[in-house]
Backbone as JSON Lines, residues from 0, in Angstrom:
{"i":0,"aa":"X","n":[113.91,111.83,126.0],"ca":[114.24,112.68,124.86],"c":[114.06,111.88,123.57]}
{"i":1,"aa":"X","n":[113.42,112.54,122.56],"ca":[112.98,111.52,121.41],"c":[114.59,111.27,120.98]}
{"i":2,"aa":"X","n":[114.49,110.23,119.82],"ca":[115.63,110.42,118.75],"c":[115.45,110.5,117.72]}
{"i":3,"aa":"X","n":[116.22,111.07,117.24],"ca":[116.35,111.62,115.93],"c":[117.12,111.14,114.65]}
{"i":4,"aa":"X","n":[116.5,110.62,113.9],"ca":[117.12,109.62,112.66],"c":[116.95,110.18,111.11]}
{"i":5,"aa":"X","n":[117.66,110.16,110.31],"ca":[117.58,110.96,108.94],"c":[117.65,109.5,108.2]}
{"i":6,"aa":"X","n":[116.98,109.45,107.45],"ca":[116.86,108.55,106.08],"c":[116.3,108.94,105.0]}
{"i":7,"aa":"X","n":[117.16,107.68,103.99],"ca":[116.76,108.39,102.49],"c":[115.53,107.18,101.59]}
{"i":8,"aa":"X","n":[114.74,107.83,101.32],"ca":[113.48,107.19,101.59],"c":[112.92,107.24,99.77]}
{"i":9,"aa":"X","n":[112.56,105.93,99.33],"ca":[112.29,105.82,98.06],"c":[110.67,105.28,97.91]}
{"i":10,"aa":"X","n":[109.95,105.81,97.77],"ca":[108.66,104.63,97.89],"c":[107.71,105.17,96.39]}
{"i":11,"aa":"X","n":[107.19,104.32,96.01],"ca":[105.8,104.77,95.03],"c":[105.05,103.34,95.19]}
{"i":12,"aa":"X","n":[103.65,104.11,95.09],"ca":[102.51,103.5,94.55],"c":[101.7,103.85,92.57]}
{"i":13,"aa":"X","n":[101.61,102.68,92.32],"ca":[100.81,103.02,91.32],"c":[99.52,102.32,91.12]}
{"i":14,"aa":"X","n":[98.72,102.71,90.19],"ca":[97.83,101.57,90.62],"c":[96.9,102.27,88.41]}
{"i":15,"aa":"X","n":[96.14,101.13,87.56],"ca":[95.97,101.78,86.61],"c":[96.83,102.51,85.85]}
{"i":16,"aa":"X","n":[97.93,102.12,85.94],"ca":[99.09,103.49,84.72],"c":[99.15,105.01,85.86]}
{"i":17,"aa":"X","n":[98.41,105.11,86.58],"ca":[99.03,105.91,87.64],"c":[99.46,106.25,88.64]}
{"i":18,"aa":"X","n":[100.06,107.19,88.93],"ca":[101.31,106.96,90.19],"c":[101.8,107.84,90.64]}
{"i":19,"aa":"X","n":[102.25,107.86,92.2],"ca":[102.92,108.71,92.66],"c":[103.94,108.1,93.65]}
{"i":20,"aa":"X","n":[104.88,109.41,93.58],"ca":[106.33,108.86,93.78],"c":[106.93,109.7,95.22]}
{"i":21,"aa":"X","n":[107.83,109.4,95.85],"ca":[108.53,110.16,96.92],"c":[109.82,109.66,97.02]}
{"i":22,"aa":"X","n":[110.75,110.8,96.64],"ca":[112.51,110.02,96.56],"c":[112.91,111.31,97.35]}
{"i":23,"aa":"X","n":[113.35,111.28,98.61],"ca":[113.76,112.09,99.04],"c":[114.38,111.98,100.33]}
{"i":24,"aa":"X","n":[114.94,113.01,101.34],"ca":[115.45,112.41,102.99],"c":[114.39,112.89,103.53]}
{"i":25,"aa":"X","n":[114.05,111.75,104.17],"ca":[113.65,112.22,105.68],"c":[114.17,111.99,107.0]}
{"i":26,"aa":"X","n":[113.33,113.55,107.98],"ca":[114.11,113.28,109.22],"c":[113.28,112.65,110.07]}
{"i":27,"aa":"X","n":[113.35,111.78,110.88],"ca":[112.21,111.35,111.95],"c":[112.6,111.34,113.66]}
{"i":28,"aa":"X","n":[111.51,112.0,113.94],"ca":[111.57,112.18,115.4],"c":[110.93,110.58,116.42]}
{"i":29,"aa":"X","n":[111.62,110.0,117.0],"ca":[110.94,108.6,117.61],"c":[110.73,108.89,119.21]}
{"i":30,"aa":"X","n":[109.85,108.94,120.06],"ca":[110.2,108.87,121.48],"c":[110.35,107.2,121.9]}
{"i":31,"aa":"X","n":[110.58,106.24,120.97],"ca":[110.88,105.24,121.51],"c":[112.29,104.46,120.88]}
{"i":32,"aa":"X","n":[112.99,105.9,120.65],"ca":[114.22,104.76,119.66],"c":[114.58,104.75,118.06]}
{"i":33,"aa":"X","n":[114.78,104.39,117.94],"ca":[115.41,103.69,116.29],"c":[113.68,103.08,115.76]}
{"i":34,"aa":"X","n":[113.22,103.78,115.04],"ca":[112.13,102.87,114.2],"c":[112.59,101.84,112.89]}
{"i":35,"aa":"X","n":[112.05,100.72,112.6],"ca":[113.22,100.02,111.56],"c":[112.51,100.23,110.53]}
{"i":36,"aa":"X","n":[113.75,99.99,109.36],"ca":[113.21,100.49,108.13],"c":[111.89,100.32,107.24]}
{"i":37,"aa":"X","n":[111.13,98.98,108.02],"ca":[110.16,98.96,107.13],"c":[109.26,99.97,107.68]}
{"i":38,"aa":"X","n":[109.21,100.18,109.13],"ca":[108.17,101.04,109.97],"c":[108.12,102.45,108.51]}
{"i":39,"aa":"X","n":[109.4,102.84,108.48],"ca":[109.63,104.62,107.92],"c":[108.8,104.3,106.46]}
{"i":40,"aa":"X","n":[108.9,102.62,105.87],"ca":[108.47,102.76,104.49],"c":[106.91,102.59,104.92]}
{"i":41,"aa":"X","n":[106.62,102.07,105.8],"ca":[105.24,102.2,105.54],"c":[104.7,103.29,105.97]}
{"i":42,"aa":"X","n":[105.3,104.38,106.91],"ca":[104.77,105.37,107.15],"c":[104.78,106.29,105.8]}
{"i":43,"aa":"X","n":[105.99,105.69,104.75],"ca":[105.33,107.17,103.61],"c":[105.01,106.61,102.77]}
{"i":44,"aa":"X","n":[105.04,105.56,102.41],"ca":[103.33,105.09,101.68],"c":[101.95,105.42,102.34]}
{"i":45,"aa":"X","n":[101.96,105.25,103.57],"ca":[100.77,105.92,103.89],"c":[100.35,107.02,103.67]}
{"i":46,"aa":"X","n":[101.3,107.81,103.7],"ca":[101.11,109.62,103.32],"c":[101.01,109.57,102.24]}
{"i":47,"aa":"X","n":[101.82,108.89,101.38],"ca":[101.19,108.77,99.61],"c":[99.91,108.34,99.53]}
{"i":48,"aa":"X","n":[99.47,107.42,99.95],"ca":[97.71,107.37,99.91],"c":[97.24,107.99,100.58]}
{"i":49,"aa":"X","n":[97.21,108.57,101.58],"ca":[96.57,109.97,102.16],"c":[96.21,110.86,101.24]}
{"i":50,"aa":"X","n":[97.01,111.29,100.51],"ca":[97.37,112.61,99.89],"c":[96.84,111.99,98.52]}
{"i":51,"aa":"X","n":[96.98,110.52,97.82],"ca":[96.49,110.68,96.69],"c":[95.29,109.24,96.81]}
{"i":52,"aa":"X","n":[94.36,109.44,97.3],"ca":[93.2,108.26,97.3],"c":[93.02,107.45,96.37]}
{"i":53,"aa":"X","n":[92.99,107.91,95.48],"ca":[92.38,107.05,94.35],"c":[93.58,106.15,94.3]}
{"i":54,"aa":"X","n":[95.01,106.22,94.8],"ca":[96.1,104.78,94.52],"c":[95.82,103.77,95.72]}
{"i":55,"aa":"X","n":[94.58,104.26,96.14],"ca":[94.11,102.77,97.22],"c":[94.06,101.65,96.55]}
{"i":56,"aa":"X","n":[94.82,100.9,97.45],"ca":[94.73,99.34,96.8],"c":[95.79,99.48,95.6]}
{"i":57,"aa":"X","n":[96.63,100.08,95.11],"ca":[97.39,99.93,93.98],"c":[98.63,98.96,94.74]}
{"i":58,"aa":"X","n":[100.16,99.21,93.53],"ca":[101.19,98.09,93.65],"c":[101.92,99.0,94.27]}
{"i":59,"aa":"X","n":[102.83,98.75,95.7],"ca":[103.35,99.08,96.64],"c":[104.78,99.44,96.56]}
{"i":60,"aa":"X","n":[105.67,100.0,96.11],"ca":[107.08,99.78,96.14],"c":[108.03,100.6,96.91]}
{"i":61,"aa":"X","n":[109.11,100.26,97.7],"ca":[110.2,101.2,97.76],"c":[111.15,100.66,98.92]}
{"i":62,"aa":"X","n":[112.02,101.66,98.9],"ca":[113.56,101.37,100.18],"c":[113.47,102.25,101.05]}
{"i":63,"aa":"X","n":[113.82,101.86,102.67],"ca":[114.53,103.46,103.26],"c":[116.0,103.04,103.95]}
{"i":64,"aa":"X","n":[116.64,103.21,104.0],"ca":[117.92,103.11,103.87],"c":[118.14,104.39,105.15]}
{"i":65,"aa":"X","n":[118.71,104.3,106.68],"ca":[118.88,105.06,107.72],"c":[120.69,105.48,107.12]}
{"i":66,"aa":"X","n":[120.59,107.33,106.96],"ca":[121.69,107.58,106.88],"c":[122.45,108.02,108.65]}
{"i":67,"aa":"X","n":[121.79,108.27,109.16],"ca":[122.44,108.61,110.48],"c":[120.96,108.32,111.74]}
């Protein structure tokens, strides 16, 4: 049975004076457990460069902090 973990998740990239941001909870489904916090930050930086290409290669920042 997966588990199920809620965290509050801060990350941005910018790169050139521009930037995008994600401050919000997320919930995550694991079938192997507890993922640790850096795993969750790099999974939504990744989705931030997914979603905005051109911050490839920009400056990396943020926290995730597991509320339950």
């Amino acid at each position: 049975m997966p588990t199920k973990t809620t965290w509050k998740v801060r990350a941005r990239v910018e790169k050139n004076g521009r930037y995008a941001e994600y401050d919000d909870v997320a919930t995550l489904y694991s079938p192997t457990g507890v993922p640790a916090a850096k795993d969750v930050l790099a999974a939504q930086l990744t989705e931030i460069v997914r979603q905005h290409p051109h911050l490839r290669g920009g400056k990396a920042t943020g926290t995730a902090t597991r509320i339950n």
